[in-house]
C-alpha positions in Angstrom: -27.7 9.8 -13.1 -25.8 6.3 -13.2 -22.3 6.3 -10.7 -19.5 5.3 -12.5 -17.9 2.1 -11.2 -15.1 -0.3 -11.9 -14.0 -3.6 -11.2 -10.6 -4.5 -10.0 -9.2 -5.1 -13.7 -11.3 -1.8 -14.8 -9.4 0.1 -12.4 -5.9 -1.4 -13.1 -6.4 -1.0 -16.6 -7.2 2.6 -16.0 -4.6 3.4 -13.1 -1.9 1.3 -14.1 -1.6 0.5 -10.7 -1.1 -2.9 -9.5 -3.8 -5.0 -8.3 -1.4 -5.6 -4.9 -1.0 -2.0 -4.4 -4.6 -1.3 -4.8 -5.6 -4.1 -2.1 -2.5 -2.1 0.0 -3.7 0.9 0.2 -7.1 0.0 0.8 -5.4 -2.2 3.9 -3.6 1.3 4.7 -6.6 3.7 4.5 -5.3 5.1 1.4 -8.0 4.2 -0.3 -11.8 3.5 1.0 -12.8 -0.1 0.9 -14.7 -0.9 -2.5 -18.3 -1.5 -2.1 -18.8 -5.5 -1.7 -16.3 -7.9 -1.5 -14.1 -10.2 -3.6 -14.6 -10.6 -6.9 -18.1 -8.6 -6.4 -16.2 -5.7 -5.2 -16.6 -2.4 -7.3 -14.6 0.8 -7.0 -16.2 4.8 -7.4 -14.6 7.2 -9.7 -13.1 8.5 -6.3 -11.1 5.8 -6.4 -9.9 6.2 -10.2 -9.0 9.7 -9.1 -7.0 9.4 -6.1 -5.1 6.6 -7.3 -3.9 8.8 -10.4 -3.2 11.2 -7.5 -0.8 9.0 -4.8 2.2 8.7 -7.8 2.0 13.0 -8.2 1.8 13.6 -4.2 4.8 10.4 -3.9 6.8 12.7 -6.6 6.6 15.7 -4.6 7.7 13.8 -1.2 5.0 13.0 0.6 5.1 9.5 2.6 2.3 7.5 2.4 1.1 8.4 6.1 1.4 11.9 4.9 -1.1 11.1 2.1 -3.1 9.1 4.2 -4.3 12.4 6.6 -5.1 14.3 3.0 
């Protein structure tokens, strides 16, 4: 069975989150790094999902550091 992946664009489109915010939390261990690099970079269904989660743990108070150790 083929993995799901996205490209940068893919992802925003499907987030809504900036592409900025994405390259943040990657930098802040938010997120794990995409697989390759640049434009080459693709991103797992993992990454669809937590993104859609940050905005919901953010609404219920949790500081980014907070989401970081979940």
């Amino acid at each position: 069975m083929a993995t799901l992946t996205y490209d940068i664009q893919e992802l925003t489109a499907e987030t809504g989150v900036p592409r900025r915010t994405i390259y943040f939390y990657v930098q802040q261990g938010l997120l794990p790094a995409p697989q390759g690099a640049g434009l080459a970079a693709h991103y797992t269904e993992d990454h669809l999902l937590r993104l859609k989660l940050i905005p919901i743990l953010r609404q219920q108070g949790l500081r980014l550091d907070e989401i970081r150790e979940k």
